[in-house]
N, C-alpha and C positions, 0 to 999 in steps of 0.2 A: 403194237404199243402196249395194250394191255397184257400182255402176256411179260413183256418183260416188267411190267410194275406187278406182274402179283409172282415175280421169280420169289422162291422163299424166303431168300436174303432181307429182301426188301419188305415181304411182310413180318419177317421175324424183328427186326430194326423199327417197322412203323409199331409194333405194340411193345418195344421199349421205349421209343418216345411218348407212347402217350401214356406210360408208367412213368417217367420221369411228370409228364405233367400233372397225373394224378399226386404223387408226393409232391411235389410243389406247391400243389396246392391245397392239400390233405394235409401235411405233415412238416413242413418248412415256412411257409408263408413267413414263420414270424422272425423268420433272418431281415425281411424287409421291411417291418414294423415293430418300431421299438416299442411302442406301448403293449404288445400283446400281449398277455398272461402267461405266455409260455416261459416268458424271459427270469419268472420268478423261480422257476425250477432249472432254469440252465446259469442262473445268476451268478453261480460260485464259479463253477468252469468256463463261463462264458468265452476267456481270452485263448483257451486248448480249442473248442468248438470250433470258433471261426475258421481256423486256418484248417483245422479236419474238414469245415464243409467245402472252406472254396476248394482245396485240393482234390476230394472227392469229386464234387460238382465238375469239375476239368478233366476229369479222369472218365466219368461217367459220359458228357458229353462230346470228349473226344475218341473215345473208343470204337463208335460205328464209323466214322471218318477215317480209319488205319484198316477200314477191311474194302475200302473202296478201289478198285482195280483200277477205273481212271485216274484218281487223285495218284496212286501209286507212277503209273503209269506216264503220268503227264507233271508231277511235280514232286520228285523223287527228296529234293529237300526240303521241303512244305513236312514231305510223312516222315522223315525224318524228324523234324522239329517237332511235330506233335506226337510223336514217338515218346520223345524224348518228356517232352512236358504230360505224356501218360504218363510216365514210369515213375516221376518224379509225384505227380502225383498219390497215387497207390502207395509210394513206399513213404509219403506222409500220411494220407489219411488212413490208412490201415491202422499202422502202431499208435497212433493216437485216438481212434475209434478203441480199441481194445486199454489206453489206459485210462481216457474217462468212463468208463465202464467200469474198471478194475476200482478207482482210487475215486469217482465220485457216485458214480449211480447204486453203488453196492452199499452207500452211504446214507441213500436215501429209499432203501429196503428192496432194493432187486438182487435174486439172489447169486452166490459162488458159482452154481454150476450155469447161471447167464451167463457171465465172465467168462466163462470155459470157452461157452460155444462162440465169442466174440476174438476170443484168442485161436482161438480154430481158424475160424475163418478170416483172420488179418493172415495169418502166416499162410495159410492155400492163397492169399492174392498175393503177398509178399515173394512166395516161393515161385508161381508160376510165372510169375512177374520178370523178376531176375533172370530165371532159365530163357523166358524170351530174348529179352535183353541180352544174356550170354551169347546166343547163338547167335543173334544177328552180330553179334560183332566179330564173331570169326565165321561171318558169311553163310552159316548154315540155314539161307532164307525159309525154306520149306517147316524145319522144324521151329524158325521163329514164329514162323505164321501160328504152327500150331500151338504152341505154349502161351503166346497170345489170345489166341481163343479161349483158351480154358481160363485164362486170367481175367476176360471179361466176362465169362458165365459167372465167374464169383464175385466180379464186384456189382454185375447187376442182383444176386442175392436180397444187395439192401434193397435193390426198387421193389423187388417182386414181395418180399417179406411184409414190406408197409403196404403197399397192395391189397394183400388177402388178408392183413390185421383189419384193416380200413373199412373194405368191402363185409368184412366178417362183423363188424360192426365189436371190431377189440382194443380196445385203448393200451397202449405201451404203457404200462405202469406194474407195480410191483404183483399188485391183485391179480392180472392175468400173465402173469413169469411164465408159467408151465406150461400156458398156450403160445407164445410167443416162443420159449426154445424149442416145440414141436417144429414150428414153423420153419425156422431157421436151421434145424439140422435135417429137416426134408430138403430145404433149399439147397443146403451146401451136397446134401448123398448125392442129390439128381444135377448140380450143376456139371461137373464133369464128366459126367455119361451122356448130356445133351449138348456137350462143346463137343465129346468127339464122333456124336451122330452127325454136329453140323460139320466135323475136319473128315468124313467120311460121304459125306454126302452123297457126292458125283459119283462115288462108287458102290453105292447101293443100287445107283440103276445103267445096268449092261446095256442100255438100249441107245443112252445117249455119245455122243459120237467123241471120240480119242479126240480129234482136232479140237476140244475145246481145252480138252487136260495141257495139251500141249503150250496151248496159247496163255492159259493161266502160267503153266510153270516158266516159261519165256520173259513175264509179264516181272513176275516175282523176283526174276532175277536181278 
């Protein structure tokens, strides 16, 4: 039993939920409290925001539920439907992450080339995103799996980003810009080199046994 809770998956998945709860409660909270002070600096774009977070939030929180091999397995239109409501996701909160950035927070002295790295990284979740979505739909489940993966290495970006601002004890504001797109295009270089150590996994190590490669691919079908 404990061997299959500490499989990597599963420990990889348990320190993204508790990055999600750390920005929730680091970095968010004041979606649930109107009074907060935060709301005086989101006040102008307020009505772009919301629909950026809940979308994100959906996308974010249903992402590790689409690499579940039982959920697959046992409720084939369950992962479809939340397929579907990721995708749909991502392809709102992205372009709208990158336009209030563009058209409000540049407004309120964060600079051009933030924006850059915020357009960067909407079109790597935008593009991986799609190509997933392409392939499953002319059946190519293997390579949907993996263009999925890469898709969610960049939309967890944002968790891990606010993360090590957080911890770093660095506030998101204009004063620290330069440390913040450090941040962010370390995330974005290394996100796809660690979505494809995780879509190579099982074949880094020769020891462990075909009959499982099998049963995955079977499963995928």
């Amino acid at each position: 039993m404990y061997k299959r809770l500490l499989r990597p998956k599963y420990v990889v998945f348990g320190i993204i939920f508790l990055m999600m709860a750390y920005v929730l409660h680091h970095n968010e909270r004041f979606v649930v409290h109107s009074d907060d002070p935060a709301w005086k600096h989101y006040e102008a774009f307020k009505w772009w925001l919301l629909p950026h977070i809940i979308a994100g939030c959906c996308a974010l929180f249903l992402g590790p539920m689409q690499f579940s091999e039982r959920l697959r397995r046992r409720y084939r239109k369950l992962h479809r439907v939340l397929g579907r409501i990721y995708v749909g996701g991502a392809l709102i909160a992205a372009p709208l992450g990158a336009f209030i950035q563009y058209r409000f927070d540049e407004r309120l002295g964060m600079s051009r080339s933030f924006s850059i790295s915020q357009v960067v990284e909407a079109s790597l979740w935008i593009v991986s995103t799609l190509l997933g979505l392409i392939f499953a739909l002319r059946g190519k489940i293997q390579l949907h799996s993996q263009w999925m993966t890469r898709s969610y290495a960049v939309a967890i970006v944002f968790l891990e980003t606010r993360v090590i601002l957080g911890l770093g004890g660095w506030q998101i504001s204009p004063a620290n810009s330069a440390i913040i797109e450090t941040v962010i295009w370390i995330g974005l270089s290394l996100s796809i080199l660690f979505a494809d150590i995780a879509i190579s996994w099982e074949d880094l190590w020769p020891n462990r046994s075909t009959n499982a490669k099998a049963v995955a691919a079977t499963v995928l079908r």
